[in-house]
C-alpha positions in Angstrom: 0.0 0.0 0.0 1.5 3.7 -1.2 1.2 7.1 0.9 -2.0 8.4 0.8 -2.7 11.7 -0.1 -1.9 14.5 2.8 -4.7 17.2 4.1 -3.2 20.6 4.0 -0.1 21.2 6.1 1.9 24.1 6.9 5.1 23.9 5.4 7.6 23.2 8.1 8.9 19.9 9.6 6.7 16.7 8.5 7.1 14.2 10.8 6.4 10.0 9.8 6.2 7.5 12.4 5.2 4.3 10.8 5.0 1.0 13.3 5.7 -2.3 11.3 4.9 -5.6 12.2 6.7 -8.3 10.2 5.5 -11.7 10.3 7.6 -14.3 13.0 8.4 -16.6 10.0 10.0 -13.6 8.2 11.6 -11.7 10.5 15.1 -11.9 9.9 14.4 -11.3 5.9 12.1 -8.5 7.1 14.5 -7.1 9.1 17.3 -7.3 6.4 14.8 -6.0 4.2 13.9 -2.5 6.6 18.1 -2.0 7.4 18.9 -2.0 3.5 16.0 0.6 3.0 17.2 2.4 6.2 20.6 2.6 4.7 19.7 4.5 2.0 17.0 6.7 3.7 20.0 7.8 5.7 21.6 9.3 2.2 18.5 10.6 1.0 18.6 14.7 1.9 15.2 15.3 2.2 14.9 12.9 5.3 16.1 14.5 8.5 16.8 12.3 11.2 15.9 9.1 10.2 15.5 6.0 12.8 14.9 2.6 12.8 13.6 1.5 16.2 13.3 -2.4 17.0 10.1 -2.5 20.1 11.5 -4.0 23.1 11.2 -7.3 23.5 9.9 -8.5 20.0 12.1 -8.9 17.7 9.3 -8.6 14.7 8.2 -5.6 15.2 9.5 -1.6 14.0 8.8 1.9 13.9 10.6 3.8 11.1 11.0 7.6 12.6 11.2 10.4 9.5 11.9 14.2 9.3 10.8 15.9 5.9 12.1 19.8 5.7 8.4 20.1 4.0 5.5 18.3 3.3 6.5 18.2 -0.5 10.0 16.4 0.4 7.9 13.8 1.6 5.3 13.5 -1.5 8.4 13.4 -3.4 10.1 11.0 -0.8 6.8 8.7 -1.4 7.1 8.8 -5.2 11.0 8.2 -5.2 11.5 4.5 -7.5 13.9 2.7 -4.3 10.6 3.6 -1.7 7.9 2.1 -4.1 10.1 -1.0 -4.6 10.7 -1.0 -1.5 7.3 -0.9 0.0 5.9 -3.4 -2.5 8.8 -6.2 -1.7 8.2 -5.2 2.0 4.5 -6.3 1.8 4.4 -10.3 1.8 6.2 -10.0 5.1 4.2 -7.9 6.9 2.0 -9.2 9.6 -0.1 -6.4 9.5 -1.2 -3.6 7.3 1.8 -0.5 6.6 1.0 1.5 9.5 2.2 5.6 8.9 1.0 8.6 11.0 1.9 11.8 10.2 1.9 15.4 11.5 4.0 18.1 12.8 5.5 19.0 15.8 3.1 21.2 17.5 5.9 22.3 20.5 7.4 24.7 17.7 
């Protein structure tokens, strides 16, 4: 499943927190899978601060932490060829449907 469309934001930090739940029987090529990705997230410019979190104690499940200097980085960020390919090779593993809030900080 592909980002779905935005409501209007003000343009300043966009924030993604997306929670991922890999399947147990897939985990370790799940997590290859979401390190790889990571990887080059952390060379992609438009992403501030990327992070990769593991939840404690489960070893399946992830939230991906991303910065976007404005809402249009991250359209853009969504579009970009290595995110679809890497979302759609991503899905059989899952566990449970792509999970990605959005929003901005409001302590600015």
């Amino acid at each position: 499943m592909l980002a779905t469309a935005l409501p209007a934001i003000a343009e300043e930090i966009l924030h993604s927190v997306v929670n991922i739940d890999l399947m147990p029987s897939k985990q370790a090529d799940g997590t290859r899978m979401l390190t790889d990705y990571f990887q080059g997230v952390r060379k992609e410019p438009s992403v501030l601060s990327p992070t990769l979190v593991r939840q404690s104690g489960s070893l399946n499940h992830f939230i991906l932490i991303q910065a976007f200097a404005t809402r249009t980085a991250y359209d853009n960020h969504g579009e970009a060829d290595y995110v679809r390919s890497f979302r759609s090779a991503l899905d059989p593993y899952l566990g449970s449907p792509w999970d990605e809030r959005v929003g901005d900080d409001i302590t600015r």
